[in-house]
C-alpha positions in Angstrom: 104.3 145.3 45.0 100.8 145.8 42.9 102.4 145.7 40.0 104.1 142.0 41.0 100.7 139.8 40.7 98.4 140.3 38.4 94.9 141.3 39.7 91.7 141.9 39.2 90.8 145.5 37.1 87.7 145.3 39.0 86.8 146.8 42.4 84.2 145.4 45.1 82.9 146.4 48.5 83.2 143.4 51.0 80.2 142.1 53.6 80.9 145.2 55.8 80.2 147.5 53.2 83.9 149.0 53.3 85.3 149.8 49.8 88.1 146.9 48.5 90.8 147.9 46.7 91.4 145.8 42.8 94.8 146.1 44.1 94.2 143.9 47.3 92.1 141.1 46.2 94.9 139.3 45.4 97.8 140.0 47.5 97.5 137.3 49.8 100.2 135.1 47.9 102.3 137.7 48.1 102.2 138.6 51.5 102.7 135.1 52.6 105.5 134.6 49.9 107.5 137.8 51.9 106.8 136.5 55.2 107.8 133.6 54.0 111.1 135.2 53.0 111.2 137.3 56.4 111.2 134.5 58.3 113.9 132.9 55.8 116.2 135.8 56.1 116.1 137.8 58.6 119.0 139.6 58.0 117.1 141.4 55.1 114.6 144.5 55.0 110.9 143.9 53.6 111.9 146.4 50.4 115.2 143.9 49.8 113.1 141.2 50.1 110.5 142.3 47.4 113.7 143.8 45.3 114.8 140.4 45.0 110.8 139.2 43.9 111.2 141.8 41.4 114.0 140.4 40.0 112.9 136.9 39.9 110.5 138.3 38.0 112.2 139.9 35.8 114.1 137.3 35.2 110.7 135.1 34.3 109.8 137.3 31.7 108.4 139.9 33.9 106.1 137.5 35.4 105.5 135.5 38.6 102.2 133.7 37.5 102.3 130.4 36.8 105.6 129.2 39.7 104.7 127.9 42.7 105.2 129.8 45.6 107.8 127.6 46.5 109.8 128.2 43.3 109.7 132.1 43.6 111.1 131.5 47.4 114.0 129.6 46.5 114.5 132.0 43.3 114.2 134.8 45.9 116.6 133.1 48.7 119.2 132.7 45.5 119.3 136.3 44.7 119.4 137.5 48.6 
């Protein structure tokens, strides 16, 4: 699921002082995108779910930037 948005190569340290990970700063669209899809399709596992991301985005020229969340949801719900 990193490799699904494209983040930031840099790494920071939030207000609490705990390390941040380059990898989580921008996950938040994705998470809500598969709970999106859980709540969708319940009759699918979280690793079918984000198969099926993969593949939209594979099938978008191996990206996901630039479709609206909505858009990769129904792309999704087509492939499941």
């Amino acid at each position: 699921e990193n490799s699904l948005l494209k983040t930031s190569t840099c790494s920071s340290v939030n207000p609490s002082g705990v390390f941040v990970s380059p990898y989580a700063l921008n996950l938040s669209s994705f998470t809500k995108l598969v709970k999106r899809l859980q709540e969708r399709h319940p009759e699918f596992s979280r690793d079918e779910i984000v198969e099926a991301v993969q593949e939209v985005r594979k099938i978008n020229k191996g990206v996901l930037s630039g479709l609206a969340i909505s858009s990769i949801e129904e792309k999704t719900s087509a492939i499941l």
